[in-house]
N, C-alpha and C positions, 0 to 999 in steps of 0.2 A: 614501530607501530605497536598499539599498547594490546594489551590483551581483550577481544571483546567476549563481552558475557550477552547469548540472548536467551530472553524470557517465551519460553514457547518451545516445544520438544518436539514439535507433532510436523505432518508433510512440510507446511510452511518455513518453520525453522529450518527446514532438510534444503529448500532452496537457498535459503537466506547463509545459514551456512557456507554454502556453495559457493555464493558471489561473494562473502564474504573475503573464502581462499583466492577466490581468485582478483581480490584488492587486497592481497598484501598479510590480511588475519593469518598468524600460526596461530597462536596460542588462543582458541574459540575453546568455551564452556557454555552449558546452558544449565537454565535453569526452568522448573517445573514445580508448578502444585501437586502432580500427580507422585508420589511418592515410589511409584511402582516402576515409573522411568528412569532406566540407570543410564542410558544412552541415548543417541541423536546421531544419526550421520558416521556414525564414529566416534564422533565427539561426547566427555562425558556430563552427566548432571550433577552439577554440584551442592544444589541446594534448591529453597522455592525460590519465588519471585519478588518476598518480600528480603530476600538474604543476601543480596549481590555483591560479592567483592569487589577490589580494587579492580578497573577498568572501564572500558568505555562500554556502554548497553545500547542493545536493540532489541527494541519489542516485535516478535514475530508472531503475535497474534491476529487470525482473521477479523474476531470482531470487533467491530469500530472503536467502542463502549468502552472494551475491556481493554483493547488499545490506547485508548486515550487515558482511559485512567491508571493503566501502569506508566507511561511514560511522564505521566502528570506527578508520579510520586518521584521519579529519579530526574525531575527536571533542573536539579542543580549536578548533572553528572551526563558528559559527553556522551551525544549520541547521535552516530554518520549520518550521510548519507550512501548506500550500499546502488552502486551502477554496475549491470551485469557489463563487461567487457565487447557483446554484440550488441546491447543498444545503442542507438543512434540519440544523443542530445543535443543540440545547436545551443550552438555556446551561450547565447544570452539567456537561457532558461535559468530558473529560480527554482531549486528545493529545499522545501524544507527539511530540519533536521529529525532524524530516525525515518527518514520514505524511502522506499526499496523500488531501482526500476528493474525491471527484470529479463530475461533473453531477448532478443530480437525486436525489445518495445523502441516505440520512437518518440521523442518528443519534439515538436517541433517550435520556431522561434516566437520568441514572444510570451510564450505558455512559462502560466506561475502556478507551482505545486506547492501544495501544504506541508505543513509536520504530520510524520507517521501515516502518509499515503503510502497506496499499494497500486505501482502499476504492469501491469501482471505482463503475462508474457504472450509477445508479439502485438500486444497493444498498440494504439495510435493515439496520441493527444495533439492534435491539430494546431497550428501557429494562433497565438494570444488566446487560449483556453483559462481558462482561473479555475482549479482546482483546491477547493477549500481543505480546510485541516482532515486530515482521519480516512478521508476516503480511498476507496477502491474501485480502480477499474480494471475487472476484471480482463482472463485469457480473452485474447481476439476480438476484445471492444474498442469503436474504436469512435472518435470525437471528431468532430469536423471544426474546422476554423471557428475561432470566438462562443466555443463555448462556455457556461459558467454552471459548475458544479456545489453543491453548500456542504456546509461538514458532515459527518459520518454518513454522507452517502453511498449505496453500491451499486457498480455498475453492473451487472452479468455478463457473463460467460456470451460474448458472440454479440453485442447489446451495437447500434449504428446511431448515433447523435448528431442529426443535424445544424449547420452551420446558426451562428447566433441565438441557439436556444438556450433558454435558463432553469437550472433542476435546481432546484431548494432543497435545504437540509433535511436529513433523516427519510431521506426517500431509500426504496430498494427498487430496481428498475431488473425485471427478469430477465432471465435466458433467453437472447432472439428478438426482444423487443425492438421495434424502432419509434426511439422519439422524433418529433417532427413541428411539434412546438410546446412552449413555455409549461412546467410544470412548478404550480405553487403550493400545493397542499402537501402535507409529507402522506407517502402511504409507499403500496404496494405495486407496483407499474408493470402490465403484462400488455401481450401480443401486438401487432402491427396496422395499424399506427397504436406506441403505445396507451393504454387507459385503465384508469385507478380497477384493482380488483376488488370487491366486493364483497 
């Protein structure tokens, strides 16, 4: 297994790390803009994120944006899929490359993940979900059968998605929301039943 490099120092990398040891990565480095980061996890910093040495990369970035477009510069350079060891994925699911599933998440059959998704921990994504490129579904959200998410979407922290609904791109859906039917305008999505915040 080859040496991986991820870009992003901060809590997230510290997970990402983590799953990574626990698929096999010894030899992990990161790398950081912030110059003032010598370390991660243990692990040290090697340089920024436009300097990656020989190996395979993951971008351990929260945000979508900044996500997309670091992995959009090293797109001619291997980058995993990282499955924490207690998620649950059914074998026919689909991820794409550099998406992280994380502790206790589920995925179930049918569901098609993006590049450079985030699905957090103890998550649920429900059988034949379409989860578009970039996005995140947050700690403890969880998605009900057929639903369809668009790219650098975020789910929140605790978020419930009813069955056969559709969220379009560059939404952010808050803490606790429930959606309950179709959103198509990108914005800001709060409380129960979710609705655009203002």
């Amino acid at each position: 297994m080859n040496r991986l490099i991820i870009i992003g120092a901060s809590g997230h990398g510290k997970v990402v790390a983590d799953i990574a040891a626990l698929n096999g990565y010894k030899d992990i480095v990161f790398l950081d803009d912030d110059e003032t980061v010598k370390e991660c996890a243990g692990y040290p910093v090697v340089g920024k994120s436009a300097e990656a040495p020989e190996g395979e990369i993951f971008v351990a970035v929260g945000n979508a944006e900044t996500r997309q477009r670091l992995m959009t510069n090293y797109k001619d350079r291997e980058q995993p899929v990282l499955i924490h060891p207690s998620a649950v994925v059914a074998k026919n699911v689909q991820i794409g490359s550099g998406s992280v599933v994380m502790a206790g998440a589920v995925i179930n059959p049918g569901a098609i993940i993006g590049k450079g998704c985030i699905i957090n921990t103890s998550s649920s994504v429900d059988h034949d979900c379409i989860i578009d490129d970039f996005c995140h579904i947050s700690v403890g959200a969880h998605l009900a059968g057929t639903v369809t998410v668009g790219e650098c979407t975020w789910i929140g922290t605790g978020v419930t998605v009813s069955n056969n609904v559709n969220i379009c791109g560059g939404c952010m859906i808050g803490a606790g929301a429930v959606v309950i039917k179709d959103i198509s305008i990108s914005g800001t999505y709060i409380g129960v039943p979710a609705k655009i915040k203002n």
